[in-house]
C-alpha positions in Angstrom: -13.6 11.2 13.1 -16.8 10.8 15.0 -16.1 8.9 18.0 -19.6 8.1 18.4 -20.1 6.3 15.1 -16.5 5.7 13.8 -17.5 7.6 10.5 -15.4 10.4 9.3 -16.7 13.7 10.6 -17.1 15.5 7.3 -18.3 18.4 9.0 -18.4 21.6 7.4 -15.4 24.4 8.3 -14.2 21.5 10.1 -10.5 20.5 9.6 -9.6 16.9 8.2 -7.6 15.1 10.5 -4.5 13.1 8.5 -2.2 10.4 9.7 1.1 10.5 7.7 3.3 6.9 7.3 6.5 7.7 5.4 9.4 5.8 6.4 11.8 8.5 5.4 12.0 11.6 7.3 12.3 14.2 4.9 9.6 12.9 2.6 7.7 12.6 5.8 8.0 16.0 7.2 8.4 17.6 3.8 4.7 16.0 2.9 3.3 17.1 6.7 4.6 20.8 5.7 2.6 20.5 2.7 -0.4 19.8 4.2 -0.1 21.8 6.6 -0.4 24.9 4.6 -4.1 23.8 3.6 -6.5 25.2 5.8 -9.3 22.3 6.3 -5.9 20.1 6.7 -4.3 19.1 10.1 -1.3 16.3 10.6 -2.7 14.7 13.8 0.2 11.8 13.9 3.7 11.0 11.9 4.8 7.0 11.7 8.3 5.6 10.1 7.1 2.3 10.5 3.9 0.1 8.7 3.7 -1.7 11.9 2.4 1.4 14.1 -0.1 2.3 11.3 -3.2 1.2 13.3 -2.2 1.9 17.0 -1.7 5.6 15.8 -4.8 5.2 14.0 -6.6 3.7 16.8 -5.0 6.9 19.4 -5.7 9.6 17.2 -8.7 8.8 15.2 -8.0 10.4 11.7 -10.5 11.2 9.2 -7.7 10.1 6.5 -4.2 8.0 6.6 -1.7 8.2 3.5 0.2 5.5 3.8 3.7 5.0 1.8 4.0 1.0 0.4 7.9 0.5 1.4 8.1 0.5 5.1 9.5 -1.4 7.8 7.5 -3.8 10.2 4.7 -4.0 7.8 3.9 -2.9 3.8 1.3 0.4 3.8 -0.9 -2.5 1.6 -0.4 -4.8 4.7 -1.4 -1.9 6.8 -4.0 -0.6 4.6 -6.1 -4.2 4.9 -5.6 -4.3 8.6 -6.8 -0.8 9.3 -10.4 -1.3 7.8 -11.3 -3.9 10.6 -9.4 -1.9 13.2 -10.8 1.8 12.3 -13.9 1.5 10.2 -14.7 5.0 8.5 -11.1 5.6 8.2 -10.1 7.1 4.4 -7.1 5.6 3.0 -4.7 7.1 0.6 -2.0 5.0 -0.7 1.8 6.8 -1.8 4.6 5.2 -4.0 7.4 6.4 -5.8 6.9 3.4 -7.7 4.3 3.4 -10.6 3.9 -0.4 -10.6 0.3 -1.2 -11.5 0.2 -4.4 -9.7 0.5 -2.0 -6.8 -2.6 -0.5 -7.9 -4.8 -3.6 -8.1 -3.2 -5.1 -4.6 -4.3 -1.5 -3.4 -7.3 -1.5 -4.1 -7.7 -5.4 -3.3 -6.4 -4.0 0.6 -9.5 -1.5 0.8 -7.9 1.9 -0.7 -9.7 4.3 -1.4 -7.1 6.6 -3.5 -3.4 5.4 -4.9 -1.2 8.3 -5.9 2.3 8.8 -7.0 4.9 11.0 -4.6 5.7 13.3 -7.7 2.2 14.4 -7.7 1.2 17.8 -7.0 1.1 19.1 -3.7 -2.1 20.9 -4.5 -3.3 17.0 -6.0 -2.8 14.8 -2.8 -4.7 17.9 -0.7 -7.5 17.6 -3.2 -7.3 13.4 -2.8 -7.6 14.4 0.8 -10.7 15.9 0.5 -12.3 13.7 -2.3 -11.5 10.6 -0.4 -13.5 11.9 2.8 -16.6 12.9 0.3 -16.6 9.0 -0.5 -15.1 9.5 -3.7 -11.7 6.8 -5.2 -8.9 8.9 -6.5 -6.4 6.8 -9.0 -3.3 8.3 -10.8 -4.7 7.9 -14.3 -1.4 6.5 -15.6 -1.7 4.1 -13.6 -4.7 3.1 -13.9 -4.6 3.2 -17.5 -1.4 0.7 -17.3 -3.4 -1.7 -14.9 -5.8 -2.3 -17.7 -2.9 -2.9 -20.7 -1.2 -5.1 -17.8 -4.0 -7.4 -16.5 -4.3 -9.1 -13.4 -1.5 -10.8 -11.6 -1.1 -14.3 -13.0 0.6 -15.6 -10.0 -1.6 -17.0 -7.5 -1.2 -15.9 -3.3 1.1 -19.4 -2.4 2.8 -18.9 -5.7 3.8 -15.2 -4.9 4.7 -16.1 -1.2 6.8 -18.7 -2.1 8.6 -16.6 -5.2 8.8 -13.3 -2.7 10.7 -15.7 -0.1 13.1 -16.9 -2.8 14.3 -13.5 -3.4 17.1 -13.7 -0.7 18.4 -17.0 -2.9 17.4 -19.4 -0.2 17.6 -22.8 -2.3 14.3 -25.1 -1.9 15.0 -26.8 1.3 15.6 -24.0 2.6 12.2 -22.4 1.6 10.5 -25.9 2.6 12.0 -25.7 6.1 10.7 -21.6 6.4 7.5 -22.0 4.8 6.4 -25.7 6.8 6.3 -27.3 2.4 8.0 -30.0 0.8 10.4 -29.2 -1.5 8.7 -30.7 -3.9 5.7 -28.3 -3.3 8.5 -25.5 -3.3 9.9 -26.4 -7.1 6.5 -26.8 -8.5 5.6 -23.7 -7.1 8.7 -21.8 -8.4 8.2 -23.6 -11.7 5.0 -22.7 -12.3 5.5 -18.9 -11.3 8.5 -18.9 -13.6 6.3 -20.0 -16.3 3.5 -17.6 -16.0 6.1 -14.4 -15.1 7.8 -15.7 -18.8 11.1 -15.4 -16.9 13.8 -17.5 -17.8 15.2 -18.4 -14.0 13.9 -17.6 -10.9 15.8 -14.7 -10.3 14.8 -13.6 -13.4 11.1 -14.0 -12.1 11.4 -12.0 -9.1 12.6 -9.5 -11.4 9.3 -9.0 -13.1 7.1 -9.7 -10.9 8.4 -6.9 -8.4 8.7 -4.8 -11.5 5.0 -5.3 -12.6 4.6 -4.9 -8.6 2.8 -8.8 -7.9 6.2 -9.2 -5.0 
C-alpha cells in the first residue's frame, strides 16, 4: 500500500501484501500456507474475528484483505463496507463455503471486488489476488450465473432485519421491545416477508431466505 496516497502499490517485483480473516484456525493458517508459497504473496496480518478487520487493516496497510462471511463480532460483508471508508485503495476478496448468490449481490452491494468459494483452487484465489490489485472483479462463475436465474432479493433492509432477528423465535413483542417497533409494525413486517420468501411460517422464511443468502 502506498502510504503516501492510500492506493495499492502495484509495483513491479514487489510483493502483495494480504490480510487474512478466517474465523477458523485451520482454514486460516491452512489458506496463509497457501499463499505463502507464491512468490509476489506475503500474509502481513491473521484475524478470527470480523470485528478487528479494519484496525488490522488500518496497522498493516495491505494491498488486499480476503475476508471469510461467517465471523464473530462483525460479517466479512459488514466488514467489507466499513473498510472502504476506513482504507481507501484496499482490494477486497470475499470467501464462503457457502454458494448462496444473495451473498454475491450483498457482496458486491458492500464494495467487493472479488467473491470466491473456499473449494476453489489454491492456484485460483492467488490469481484473484493479483487480478483484484490490477483493478480487475473476480466472481465464481457459478455463482454468478445462479445470481442472474435467482434475482434480486425481494425483501427489503427493515423487512430482512426484522425476519433475521426473529430467527432466535423471539415472539413479536419481543422483537418490538429489541428493535424500538410496535408490534403491529413487527407482524406486518414478518407478514409481508413471509409472503415474498413464499414460505409458509416464519420459520419457514428464515429458511429461505438464509438459504438464497438475503439473512
Amino acid at each position: 500500500m502506498n502510504g503516501a496516497t492510500g492506493e495499492p502499490a502495484g509495483v513491479p517485483g514487489g510483493r502483495i501484501r494480504v490480510l487474512l480473516a478466517e474465523d477458523q484456525s485451520m482454514v486460516r493458517e491452512a489458506l496463509a500456507a497457501l499463499l505463502g508459497l507464491e512468490a509476489d504473496i506475503e500474509v502481513v496480518a491473521q484475524v478470527a474475528r470480523g470485528d478487528e478487520v479494519v484496525d488490522a487493516a488500518l496497522e498493516h496497510r495491505p494491498d488486499v484483505a480476503l475476508l471469510d462471511i461467517e465471523m464473530p463480532g462483525m460479517t466479512g460483508l459488514d466488514a467489507a463496507a466499513a473498510l472502504r471508508p476506513a482504507v481507501p485503495g484496499l482490494r477486497i476478496v470475499i470467501l464462503t463455503t457457502f454458494g448462496r448468490p444473495g451473498y454475491l449481490r450483498r457482496a458486491m452491494e458492500s464494495g467487493a471486488d472479488a467473491f470466491l468459494v473456499k473449494d476453489a483452487p489454491a492456484a485460483e484465489l492467488a490469481d484473484a489476488v493479483r487480478r483484484v490489485l490490477r483493478g480487475e472483479r473476480v466472481i465464481d462463475p457459478t455463482l454468478a450465473a445462479a445470481a442472474l436465474v435467482d434475482g434480486v432479493c425481494p425483501l427489503t433492509a427493515r423487512e430482512r432485519e426484522v425476519l433475521g432477528a426473529s430467527a432466535d423465535g423471539s415472539t413479536n413483542a419481543e422483537l418490538a421491545r429489541r428493535l424500538n417497533l410496535s408490534q403491529g409494525t413487527v407482524r406486518n413486517y414478518l407478514s409481508t416477508a413471509i409472503q415474498k420468501t413464499a414460505a409458509r411460517n416464519r420459520a419457514d422464511a428464515v429458511r429461505i431466505a438464509r438459504d438464497k443468502g438475503w439473512l
